[in-house]
N, CA, C and O atoms as CSV, one atom per row, in Angstrom:
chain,resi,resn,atom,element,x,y,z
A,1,UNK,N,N,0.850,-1.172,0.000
A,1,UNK,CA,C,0.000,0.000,0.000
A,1,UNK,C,C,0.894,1.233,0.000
A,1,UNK,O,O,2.007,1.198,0.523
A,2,UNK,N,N,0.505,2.099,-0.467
A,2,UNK,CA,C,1.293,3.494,-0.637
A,2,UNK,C,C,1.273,4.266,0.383
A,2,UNK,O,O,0.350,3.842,1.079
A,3,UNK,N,N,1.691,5.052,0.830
A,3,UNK,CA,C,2.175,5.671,1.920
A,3,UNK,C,C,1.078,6.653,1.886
A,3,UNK,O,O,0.461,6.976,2.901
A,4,UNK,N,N,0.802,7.201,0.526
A,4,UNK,CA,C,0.081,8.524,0.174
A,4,UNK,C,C,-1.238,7.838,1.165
A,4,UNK,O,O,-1.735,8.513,2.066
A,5,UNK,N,N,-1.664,6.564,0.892
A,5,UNK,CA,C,-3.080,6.385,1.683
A,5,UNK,C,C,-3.289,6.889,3.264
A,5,UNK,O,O,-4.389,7.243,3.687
A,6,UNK,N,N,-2.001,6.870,4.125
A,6,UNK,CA,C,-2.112,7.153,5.057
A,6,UNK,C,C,-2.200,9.152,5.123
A,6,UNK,O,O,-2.897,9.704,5.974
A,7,UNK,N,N,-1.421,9.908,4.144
A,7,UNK,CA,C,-1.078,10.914,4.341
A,7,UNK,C,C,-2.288,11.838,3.429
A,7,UNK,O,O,-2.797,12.836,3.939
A,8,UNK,N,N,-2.588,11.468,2.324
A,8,UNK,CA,C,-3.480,12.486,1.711
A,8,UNK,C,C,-4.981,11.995,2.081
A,8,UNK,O,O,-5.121,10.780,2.217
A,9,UNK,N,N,-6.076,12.797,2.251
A,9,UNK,CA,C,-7.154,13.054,2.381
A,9,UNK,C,C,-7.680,12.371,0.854
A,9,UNK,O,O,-7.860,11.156,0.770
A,10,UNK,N,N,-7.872,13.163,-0.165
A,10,UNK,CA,C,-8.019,12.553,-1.074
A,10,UNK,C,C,-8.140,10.960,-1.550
A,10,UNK,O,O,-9.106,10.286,-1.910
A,11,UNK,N,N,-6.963,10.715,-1.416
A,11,UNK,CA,C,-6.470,9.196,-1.842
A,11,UNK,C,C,-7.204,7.808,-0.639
A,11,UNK,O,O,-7.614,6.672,-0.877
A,12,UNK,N,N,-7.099,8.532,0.527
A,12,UNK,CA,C,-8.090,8.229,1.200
A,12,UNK,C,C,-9.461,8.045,0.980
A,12,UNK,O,O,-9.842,6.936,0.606
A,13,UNK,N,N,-10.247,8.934,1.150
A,13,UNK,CA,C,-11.482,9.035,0.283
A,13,UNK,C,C,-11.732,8.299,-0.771
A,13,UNK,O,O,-12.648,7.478,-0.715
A,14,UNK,N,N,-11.202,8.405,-1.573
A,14,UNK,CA,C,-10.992,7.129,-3.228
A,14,UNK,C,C,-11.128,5.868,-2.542
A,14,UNK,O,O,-12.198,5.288,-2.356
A,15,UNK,N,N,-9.755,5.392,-2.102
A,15,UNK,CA,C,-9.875,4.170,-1.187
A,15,UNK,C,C,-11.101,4.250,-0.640
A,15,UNK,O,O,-12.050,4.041,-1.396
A,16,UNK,N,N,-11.346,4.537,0.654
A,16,UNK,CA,C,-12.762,4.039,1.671
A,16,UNK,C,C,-14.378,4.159,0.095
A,16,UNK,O,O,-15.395,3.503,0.318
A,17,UNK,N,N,-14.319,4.781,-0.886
A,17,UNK,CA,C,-15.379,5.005,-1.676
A,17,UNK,C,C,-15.260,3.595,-2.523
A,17,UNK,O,O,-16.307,2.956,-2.627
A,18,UNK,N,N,-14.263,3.143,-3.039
A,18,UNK,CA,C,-13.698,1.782,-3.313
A,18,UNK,C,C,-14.314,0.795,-2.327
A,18,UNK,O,O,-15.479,0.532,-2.625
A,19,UNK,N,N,-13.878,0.198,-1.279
A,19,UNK,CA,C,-14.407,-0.389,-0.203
A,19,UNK,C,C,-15.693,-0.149,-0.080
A,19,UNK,O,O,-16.390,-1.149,-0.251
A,20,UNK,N,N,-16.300,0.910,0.177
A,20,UNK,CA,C,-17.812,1.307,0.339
A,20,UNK,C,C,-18.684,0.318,-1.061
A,20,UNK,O,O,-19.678,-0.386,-0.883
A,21,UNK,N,N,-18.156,0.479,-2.047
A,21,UNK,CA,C,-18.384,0.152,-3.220
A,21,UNK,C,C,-18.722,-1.917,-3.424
A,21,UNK,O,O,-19.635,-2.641,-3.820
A,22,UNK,N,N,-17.485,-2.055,-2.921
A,22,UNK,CA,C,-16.964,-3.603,-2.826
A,22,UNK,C,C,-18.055,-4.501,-2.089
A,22,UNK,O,O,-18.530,-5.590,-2.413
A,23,UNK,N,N,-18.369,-3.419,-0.638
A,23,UNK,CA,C,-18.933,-4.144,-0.167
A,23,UNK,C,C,-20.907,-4.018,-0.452
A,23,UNK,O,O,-21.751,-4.897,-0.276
A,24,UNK,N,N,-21.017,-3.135,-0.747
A,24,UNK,CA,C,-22.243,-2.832,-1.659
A,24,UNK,C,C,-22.317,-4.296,-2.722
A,24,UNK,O,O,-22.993,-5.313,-2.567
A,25,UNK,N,N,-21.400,-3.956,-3.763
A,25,UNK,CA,C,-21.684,-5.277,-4.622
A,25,UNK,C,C,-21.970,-6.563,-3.878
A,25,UNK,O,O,-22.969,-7.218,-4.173
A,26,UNK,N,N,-21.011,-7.014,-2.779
A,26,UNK,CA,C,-20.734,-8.391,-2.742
A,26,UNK,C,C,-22.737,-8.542,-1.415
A,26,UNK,O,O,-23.395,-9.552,-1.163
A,27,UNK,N,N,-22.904,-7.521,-1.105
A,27,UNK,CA,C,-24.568,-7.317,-0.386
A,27,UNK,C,C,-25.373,-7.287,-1.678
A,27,UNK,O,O,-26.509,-7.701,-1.446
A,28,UNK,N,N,-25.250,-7.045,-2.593
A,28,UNK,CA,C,-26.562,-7.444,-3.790
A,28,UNK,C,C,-26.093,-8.506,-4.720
A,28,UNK,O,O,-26.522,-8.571,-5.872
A,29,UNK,N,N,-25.081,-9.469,-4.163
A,29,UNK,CA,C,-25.153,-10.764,-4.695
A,29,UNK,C,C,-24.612,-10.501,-6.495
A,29,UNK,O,O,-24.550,-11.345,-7.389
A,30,UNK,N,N,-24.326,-9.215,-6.541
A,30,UNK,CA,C,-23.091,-9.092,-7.822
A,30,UNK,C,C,-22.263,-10.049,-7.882
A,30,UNK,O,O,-22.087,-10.625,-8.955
A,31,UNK,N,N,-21.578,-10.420,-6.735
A,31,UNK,CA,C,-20.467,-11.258,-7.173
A,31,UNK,C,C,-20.854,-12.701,-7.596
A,31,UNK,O,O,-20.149,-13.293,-8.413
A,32,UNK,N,N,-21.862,-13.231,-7.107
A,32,UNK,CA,C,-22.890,-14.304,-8.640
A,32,UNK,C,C,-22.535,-14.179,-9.529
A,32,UNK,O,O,-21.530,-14.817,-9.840
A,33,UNK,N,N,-22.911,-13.628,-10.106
A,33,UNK,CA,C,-23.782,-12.896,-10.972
A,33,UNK,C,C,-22.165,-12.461,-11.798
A,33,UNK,O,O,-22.222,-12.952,-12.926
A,34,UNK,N,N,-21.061,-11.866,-11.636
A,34,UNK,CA,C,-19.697,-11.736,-12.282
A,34,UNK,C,C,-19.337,-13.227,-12.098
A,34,UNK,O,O,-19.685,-13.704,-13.179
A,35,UNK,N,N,-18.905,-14.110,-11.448
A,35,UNK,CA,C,-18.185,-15.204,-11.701
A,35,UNK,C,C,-19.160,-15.985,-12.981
A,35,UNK,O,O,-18.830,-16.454,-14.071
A,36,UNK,N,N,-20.418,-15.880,-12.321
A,36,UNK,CA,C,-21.008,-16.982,-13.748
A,36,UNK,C,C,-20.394,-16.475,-15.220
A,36,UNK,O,O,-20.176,-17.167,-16.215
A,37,UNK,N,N,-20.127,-14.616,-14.977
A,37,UNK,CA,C,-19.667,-14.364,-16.683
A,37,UNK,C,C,-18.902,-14.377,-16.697
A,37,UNK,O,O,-18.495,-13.612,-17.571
A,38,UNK,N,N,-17.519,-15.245,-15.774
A,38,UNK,CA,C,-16.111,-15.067,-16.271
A,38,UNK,C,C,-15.985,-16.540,-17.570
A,38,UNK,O,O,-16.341,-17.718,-17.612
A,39,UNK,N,N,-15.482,-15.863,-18.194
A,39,UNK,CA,C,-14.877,-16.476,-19.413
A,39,UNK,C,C,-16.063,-16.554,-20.947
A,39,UNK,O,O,-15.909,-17.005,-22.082
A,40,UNK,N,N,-17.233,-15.862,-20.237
A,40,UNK,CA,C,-17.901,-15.309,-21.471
A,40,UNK,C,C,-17.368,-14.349,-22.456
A,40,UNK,O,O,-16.706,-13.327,-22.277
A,41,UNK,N,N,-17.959,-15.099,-23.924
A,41,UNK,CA,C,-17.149,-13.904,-24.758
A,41,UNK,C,C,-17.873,-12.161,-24.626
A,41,UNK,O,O,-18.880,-11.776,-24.031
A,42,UNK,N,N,-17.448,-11.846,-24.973
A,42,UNK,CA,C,-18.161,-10.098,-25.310
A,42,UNK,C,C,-19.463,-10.139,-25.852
A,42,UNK,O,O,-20.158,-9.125,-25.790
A,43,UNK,N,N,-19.929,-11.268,-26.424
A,43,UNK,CA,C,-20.935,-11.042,-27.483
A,43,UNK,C,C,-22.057,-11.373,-26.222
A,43,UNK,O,O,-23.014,-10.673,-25.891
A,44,UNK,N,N,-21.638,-12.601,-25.670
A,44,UNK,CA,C,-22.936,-13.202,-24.673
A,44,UNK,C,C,-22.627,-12.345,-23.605
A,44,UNK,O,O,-23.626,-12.110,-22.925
A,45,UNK,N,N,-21.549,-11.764,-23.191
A,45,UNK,CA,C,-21.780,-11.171,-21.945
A,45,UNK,C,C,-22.694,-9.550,-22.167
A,45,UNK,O,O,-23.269,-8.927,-21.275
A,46,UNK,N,N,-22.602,-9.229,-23.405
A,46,UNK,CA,C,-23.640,-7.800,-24.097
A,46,UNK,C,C,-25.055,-8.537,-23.686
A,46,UNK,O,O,-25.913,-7.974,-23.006
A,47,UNK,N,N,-25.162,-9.742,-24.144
A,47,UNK,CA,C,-26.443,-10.420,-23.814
A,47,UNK,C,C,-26.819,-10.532,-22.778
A,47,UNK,O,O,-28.016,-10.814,-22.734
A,48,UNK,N,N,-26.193,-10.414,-21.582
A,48,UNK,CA,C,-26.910,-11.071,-20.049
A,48,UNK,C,C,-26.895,-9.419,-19.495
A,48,UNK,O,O,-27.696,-9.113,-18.612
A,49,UNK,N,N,-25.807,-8.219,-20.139
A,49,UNK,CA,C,-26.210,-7.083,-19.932
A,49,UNK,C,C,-27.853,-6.794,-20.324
A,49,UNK,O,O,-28.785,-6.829,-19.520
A,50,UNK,N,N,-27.913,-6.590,-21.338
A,50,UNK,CA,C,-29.378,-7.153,-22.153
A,50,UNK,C,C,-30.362,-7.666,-21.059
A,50,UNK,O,O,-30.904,-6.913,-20.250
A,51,UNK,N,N,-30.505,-8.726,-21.096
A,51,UNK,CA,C,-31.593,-9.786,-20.252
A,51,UNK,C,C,-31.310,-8.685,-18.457
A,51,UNK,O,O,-32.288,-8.841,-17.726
A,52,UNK,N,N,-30.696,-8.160,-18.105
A,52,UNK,CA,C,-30.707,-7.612,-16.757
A,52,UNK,C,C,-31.275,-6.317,-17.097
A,52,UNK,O,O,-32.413,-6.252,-16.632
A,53,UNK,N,N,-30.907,-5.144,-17.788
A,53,UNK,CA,C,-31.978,-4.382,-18.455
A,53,UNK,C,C,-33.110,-4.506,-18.224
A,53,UNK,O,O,-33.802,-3.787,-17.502
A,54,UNK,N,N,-33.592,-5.973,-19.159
A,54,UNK,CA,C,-35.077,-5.756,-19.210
A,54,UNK,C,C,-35.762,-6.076,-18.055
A,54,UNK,O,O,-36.837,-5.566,-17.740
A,55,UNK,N,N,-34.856,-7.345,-17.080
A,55,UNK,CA,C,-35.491,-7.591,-15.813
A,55,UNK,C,C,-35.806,-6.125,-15.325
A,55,UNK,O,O,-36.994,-5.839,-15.177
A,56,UNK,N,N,-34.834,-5.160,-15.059
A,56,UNK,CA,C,-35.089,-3.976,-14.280
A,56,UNK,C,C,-36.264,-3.183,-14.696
A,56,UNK,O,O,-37.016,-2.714,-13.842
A,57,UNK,N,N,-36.522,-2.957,-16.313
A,57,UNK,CA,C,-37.813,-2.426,-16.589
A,57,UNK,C,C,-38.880,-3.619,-16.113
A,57,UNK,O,O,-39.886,-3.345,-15.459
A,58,UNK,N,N,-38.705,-4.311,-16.323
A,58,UNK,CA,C,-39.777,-5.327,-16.061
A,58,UNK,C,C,-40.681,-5.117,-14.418
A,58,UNK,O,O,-41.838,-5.208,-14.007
A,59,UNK,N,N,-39.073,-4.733,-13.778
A,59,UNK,CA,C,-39.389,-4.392,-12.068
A,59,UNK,C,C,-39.911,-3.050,-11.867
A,59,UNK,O,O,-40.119,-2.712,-10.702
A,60,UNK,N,N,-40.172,-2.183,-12.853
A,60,UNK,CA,C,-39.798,-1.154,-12.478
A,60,UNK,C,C,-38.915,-0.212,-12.419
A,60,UNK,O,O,-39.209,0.983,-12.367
A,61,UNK,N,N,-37.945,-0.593,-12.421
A,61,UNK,CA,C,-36.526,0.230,-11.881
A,61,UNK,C,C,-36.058,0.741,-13.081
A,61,UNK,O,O,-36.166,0.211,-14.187
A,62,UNK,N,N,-35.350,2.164,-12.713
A,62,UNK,CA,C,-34.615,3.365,-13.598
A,62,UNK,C,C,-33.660,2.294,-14.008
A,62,UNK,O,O,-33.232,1.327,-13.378
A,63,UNK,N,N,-33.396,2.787,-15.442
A,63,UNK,CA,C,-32.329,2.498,-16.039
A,63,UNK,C,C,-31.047,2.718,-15.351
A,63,UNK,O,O,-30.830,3.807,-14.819
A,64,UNK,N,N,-30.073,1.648,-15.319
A,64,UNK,CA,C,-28.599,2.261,-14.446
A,64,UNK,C,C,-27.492,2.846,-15.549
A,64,UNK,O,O,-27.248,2.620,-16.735
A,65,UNK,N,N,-26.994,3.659,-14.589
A,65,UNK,CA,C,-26.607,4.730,-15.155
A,65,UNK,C,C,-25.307,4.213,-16.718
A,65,UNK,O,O,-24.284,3.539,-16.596
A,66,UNK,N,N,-25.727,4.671,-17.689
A,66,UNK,CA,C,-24.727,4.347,-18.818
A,66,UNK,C,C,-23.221,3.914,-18.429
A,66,UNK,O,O,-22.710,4.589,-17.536
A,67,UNK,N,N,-22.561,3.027,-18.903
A,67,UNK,CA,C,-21.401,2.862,-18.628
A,67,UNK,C,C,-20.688,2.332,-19.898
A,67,UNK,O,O,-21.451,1.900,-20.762
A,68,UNK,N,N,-19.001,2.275,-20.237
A,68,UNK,CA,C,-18.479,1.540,-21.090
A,68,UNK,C,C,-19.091,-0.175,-21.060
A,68,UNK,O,O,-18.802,-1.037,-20.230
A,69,UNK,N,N,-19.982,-0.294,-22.215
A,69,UNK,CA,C,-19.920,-1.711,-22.076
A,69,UNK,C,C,-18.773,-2.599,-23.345
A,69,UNK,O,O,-18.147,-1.995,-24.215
A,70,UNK,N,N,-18.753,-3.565,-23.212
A,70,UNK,CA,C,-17.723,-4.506,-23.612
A,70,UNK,C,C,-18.346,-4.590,-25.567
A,70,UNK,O,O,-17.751,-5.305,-26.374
């Protein structure tokens, strides 16, 4: 670990928002949900992006927020 983590505010913050983050995912059962797509190609993993989409309209729920997809 870098030294800076202990000394800057900033880099701090990043870190603990990281962690905050980590443990968010691994509480909504994300991490399922990523191992089943390790070693999917790009094409099927666009697809299960896809199929989770529509679950969310299906539920109700706002679109999540745009991101680089694969």
């Amino acid at each position: 670990m870098e030294a800076a983590y202990f000394l800057e505010d900033e880099v701090t913050r990043k870190v603990a928002d990281q962690f905050e983050l980590l443990r968010k995912l691994s509480e909504a059962g994300v991490k399922d949900i990523a191992l089943r797509a390790m070693g999917l190609s790009d094409k099927s993993r666009r697809k299960v992006l896809e199929a989770i989409d529509a679950v969310r309209e299906q539920e109700g729920l706002p679109a999540p927020p745009e991101q680089d997809r694969p």
